[in-house]
C-alpha positions as CSV (number, residue, x, y, z in Angstrom):
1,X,0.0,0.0,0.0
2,X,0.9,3.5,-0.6
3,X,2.6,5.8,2.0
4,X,0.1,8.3,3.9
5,X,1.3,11.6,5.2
6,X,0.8,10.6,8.6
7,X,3.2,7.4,7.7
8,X,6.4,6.6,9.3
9,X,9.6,6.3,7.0
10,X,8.0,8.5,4.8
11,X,10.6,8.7,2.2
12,X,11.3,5.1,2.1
13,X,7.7,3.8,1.8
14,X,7.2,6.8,-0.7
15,X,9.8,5.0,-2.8
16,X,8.1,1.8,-2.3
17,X,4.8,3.5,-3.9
18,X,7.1,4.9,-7.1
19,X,8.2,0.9,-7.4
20,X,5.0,-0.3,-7.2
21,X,3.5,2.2,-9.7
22,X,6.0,1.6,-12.0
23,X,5.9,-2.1,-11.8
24,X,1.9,-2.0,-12.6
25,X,2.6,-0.1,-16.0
26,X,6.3,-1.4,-17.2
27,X,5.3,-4.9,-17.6
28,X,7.2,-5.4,-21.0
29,X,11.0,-5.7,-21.5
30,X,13.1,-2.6,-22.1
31,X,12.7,1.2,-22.6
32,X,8.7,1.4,-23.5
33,X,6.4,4.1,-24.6
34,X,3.3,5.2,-22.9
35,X,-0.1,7.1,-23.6
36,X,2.0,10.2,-22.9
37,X,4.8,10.7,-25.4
38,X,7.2,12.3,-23.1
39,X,7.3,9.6,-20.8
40,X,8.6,6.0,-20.8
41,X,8.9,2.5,-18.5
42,X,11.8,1.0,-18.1
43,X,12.2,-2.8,-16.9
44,X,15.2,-4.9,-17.1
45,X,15.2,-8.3,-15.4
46,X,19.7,-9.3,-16.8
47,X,22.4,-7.8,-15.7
48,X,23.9,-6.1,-19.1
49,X,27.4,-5.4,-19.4
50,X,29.4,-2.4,-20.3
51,X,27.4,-0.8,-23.6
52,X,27.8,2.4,-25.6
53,X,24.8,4.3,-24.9
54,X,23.1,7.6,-25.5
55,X,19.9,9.5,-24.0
56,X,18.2,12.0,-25.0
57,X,18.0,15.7,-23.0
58,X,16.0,14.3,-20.0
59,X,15.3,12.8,-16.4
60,X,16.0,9.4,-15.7
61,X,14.6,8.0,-13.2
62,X,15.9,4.8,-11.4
63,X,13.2,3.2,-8.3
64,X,14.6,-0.2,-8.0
65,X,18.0,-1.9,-9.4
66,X,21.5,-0.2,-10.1
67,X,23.6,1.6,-13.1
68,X,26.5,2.9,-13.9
69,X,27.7,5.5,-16.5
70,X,31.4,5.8,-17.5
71,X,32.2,8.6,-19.1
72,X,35.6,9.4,-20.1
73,X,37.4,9.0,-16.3
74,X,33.8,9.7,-14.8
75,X,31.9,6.8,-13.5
76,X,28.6,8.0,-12.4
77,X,26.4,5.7,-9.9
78,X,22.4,5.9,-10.4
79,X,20.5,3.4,-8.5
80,X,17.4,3.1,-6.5
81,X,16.0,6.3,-5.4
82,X,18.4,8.0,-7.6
83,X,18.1,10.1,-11.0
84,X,20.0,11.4,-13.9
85,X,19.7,14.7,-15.7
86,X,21.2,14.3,-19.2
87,X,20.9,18.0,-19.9
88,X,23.0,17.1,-23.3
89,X,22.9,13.6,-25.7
90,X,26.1,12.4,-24.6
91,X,27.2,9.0,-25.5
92,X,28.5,7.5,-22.9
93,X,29.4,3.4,-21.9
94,X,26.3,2.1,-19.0
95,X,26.1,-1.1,-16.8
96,X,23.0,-2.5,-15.7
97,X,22.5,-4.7,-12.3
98,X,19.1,-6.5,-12.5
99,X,18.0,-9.8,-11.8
100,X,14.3,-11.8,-12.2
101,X,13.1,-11.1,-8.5
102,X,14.2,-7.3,-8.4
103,X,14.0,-6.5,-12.0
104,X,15.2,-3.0,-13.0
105,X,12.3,-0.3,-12.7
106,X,13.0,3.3,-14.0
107,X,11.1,6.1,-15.8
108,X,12.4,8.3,-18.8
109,X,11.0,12.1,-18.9
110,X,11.9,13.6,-22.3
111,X,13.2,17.5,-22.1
112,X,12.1,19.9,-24.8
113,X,13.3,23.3,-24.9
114,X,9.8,24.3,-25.1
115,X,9.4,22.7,-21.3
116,X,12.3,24.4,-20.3
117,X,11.4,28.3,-21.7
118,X,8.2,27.9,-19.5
119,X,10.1,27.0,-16.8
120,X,13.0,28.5,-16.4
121,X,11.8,32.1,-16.6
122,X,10.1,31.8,-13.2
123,X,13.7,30.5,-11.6
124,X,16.6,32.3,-10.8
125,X,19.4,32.5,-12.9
126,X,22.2,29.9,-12.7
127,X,25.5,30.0,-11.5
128,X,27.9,31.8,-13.9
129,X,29.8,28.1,-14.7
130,X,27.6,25.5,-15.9
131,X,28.3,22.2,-14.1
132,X,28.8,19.3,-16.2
133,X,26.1,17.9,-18.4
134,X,25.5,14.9,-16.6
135,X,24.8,13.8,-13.2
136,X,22.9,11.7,-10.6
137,X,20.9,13.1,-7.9
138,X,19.2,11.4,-5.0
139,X,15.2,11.9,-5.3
140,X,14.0,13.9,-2.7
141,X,10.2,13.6,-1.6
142,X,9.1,16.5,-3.7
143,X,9.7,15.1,-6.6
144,X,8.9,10.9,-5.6
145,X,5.3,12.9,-5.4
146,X,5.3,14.4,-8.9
147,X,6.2,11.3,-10.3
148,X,3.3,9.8,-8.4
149,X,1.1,12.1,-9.8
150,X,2.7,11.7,-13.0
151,X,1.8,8.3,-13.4
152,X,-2.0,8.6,-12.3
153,X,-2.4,10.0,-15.9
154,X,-1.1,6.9,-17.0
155,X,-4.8,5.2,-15.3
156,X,-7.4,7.9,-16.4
157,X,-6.8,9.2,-20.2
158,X,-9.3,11.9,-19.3
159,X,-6.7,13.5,-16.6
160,X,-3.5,12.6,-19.2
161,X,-5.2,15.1,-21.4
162,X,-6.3,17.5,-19.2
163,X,-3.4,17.0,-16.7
164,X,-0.7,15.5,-18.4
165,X,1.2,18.1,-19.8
166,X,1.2,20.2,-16.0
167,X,2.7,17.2,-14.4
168,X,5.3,16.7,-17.1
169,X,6.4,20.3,-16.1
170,X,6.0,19.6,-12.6
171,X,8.4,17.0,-12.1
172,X,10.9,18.8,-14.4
173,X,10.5,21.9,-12.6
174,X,11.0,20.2,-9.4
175,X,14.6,18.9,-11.1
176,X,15.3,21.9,-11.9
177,X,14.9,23.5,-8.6
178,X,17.8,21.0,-7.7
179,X,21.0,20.6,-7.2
180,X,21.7,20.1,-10.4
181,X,19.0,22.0,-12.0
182,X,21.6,24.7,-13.4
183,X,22.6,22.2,-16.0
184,X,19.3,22.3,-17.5
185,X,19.1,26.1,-16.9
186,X,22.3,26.7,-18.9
187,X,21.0,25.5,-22.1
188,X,18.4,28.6,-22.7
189,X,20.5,31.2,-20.4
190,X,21.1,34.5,-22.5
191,X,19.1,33.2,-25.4
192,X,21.2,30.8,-26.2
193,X,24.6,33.0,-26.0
194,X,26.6,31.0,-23.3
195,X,29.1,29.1,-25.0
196,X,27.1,25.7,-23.5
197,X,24.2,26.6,-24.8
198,X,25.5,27.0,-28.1
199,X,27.6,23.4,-28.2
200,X,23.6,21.9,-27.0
201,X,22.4,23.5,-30.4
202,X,25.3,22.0,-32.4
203,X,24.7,18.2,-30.6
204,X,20.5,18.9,-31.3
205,X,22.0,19.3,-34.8
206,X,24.4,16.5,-35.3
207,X,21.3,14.6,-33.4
208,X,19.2,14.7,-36.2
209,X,21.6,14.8,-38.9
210,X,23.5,12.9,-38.4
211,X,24.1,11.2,-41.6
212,X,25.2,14.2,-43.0
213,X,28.9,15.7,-43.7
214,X,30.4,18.4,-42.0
215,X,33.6,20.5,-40.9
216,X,34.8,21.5,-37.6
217,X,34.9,25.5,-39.1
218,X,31.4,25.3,-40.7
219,X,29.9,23.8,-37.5
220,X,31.9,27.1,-35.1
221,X,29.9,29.8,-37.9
222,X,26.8,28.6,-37.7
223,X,26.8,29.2,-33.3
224,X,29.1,32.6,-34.4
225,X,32.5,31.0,-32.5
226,X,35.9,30.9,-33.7
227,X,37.1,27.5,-34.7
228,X,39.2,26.8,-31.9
229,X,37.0,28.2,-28.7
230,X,34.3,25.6,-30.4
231,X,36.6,22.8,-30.4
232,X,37.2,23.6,-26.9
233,X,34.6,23.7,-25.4
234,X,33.1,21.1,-27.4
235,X,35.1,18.8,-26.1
236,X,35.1,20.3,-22.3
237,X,31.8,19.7,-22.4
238,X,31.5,16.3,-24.2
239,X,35.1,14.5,-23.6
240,X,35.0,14.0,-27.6
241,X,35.7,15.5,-30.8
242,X,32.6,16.6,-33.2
243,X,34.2,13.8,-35.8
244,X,34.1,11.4,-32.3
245,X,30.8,13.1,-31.3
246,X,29.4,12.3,-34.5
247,X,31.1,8.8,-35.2
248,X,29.3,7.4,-31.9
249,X,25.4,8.7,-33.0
250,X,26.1,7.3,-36.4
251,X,27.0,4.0,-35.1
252,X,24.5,4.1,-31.8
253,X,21.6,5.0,-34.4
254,X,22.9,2.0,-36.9
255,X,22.7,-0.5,-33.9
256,X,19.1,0.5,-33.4
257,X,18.2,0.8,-37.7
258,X,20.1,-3.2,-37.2
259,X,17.8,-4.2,-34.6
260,X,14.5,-3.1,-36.5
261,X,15.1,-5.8,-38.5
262,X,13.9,-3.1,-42.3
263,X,17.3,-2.9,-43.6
264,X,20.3,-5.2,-44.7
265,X,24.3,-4.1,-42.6
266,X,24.9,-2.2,-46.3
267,X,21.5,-0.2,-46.1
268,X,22.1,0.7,-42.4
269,X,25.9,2.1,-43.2
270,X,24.5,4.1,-46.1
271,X,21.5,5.4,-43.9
272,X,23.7,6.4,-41.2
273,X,26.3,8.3,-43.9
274,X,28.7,5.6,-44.4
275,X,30.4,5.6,-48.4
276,X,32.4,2.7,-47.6
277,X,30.2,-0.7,-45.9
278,X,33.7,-2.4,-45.0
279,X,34.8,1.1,-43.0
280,X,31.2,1.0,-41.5
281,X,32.0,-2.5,-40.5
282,X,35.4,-2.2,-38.9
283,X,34.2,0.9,-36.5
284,X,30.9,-0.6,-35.7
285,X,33.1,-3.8,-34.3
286,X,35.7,-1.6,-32.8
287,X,32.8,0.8,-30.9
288,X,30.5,-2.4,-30.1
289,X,32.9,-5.6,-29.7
290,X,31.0,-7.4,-32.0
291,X,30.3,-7.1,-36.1
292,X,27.2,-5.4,-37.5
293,X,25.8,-9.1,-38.8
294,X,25.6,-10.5,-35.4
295,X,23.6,-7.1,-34.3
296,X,21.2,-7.8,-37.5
297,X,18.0,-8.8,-37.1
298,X,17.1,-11.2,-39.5
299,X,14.5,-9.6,-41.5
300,X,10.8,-10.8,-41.8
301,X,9.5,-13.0,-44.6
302,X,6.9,-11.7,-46.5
């Protein structure tokens, strides 16, 4: 049952309620979708091993089981009761600890800079240096109860469409009233001026196209920064190069095309903006450990 106001251990048995919630509506395997675009389940019964991974601008929210993010020399724990605000799409290598009676049980809360705008004008204005774009954060109360709320939208479509959209805000607000909530704040500070919120424009870009060529100097013009302050704090604020940026979403976004089981390895490395299949082949083995066929589904017979 629920915690009550008037319970004791309130925080714990709050957690208990998030579990439980979560639990009743992530019954399938992996990262799912819900009635409410923004948000998604996440269940995991395996341990997984060390895997490149990315996520987009968001919370992630962990009730039960354990992860870990390496990033560069960072190794970031977020486990139960714990959540991560990816204020930038960093790739980044994570490790899951699950197992069939205490299965993995998280939430994904997608950030839009539309969310944010609304927000942030009402906060006050971040700390001159924006701390690093990633991070995990214990969950306070506050927020365990907006992600309660949260999910009743999940039960009744009728308050989803009336009430949905307030408690997306809500719970992001509540992150960004955080200790970490400057990260988030950083991407619309000065209209976009600070140098961070002008490398979060270039990763939005490389984001989505990502298939498409580019130079170092082309991509410094279009946020107005000399070549060499964009390299530099491209790379303070990522750990990688835009050629390494963009390498890693090309071959992340192949491993998912491969699983989708619609296109052959060849497709996939010309979808992703690969000339040369065997080059496609050789970095997706070096990035993954294993070779693009073995990630293939096989595809459907008509």
């Amino acid at each position: 049952m629920c915690a009550t106001e008037d319970s004791p251990s309130l925080n714990g048995q709050r957690l208990e309620c998030l579990i439980e919630r979560i639990d009743t509506h992530a019954r399938q395997e992996g990262i799912q979708p819900t009635s409410m675009a923004a948000l998604q389940t996440m269940r995991l019964h395996t341990s997984q091993s060390r895997q490149p991974q990315l996520y987009e601008p968001g919370l992630v929210i962990i009730a039960q089981g354990r992860k870990y993010a390496h990033l560069s020399d960072r190794t970031l724990y977020y486990g139960a009761g714990h959540y991560l605000i990816q204020a930038m799409p960093l790739p980044f290598e994570c490790e899951t600890r699950a197992s069939a009676d205490a299965p993995l049980l998280g939430l994904l809360i997608r950030i839009t800079p539309e969310r944010l705008t609304t927000l942030v004008r009402h906060l006050p204005p971040p700390a001159p240096e924006p701390p690093y774009p990633m991070e995990a954060i214990a969950l306070d109360d506050t927020l365990i109860e907006s992600l309660l709320r949260l999910l009743d939208c999940l039960d009744d479509p009728v308050m989803a469409a009336a009430l949905g959209e307030d408690r997306l805000r809500e719970a992001i607000f509540h992150a960004l009233r955080g200790p970490q909530g400057d990260a988030l704040k950083h991407l619309l500070y000065q209209q976009g001026q600070h140098a961070y919120a002008r490398i979060g424009r270039v990763l939005e870009h490389i984001q989505t196209q990502f298939d498409e060529a580019f130079s170092v100097e082309a991509l410094a013009r279009t946020v107005h920064m000399s070549t060499s302050a964009f390299y530099y704090h491209f790379k303070q604020i990522t750990g990688l190069s835009p050629l390494q940026y963009q390498k890693q979403v090309r071959l992340l976004n192949a491993r998912r095309l491969l699983a989708q089981a619609e296109q052959n390895v060849s497709s996939v490395a010309r979808t992703v903006g690969y000339l040369s299949p065997s080059q496609f082949s050789r970095e997706y083995k070096r990035y993954f450990g294993v070779s693009p066929q073995k990630d293939a589904r096989p595809t459907p017979v008509a």
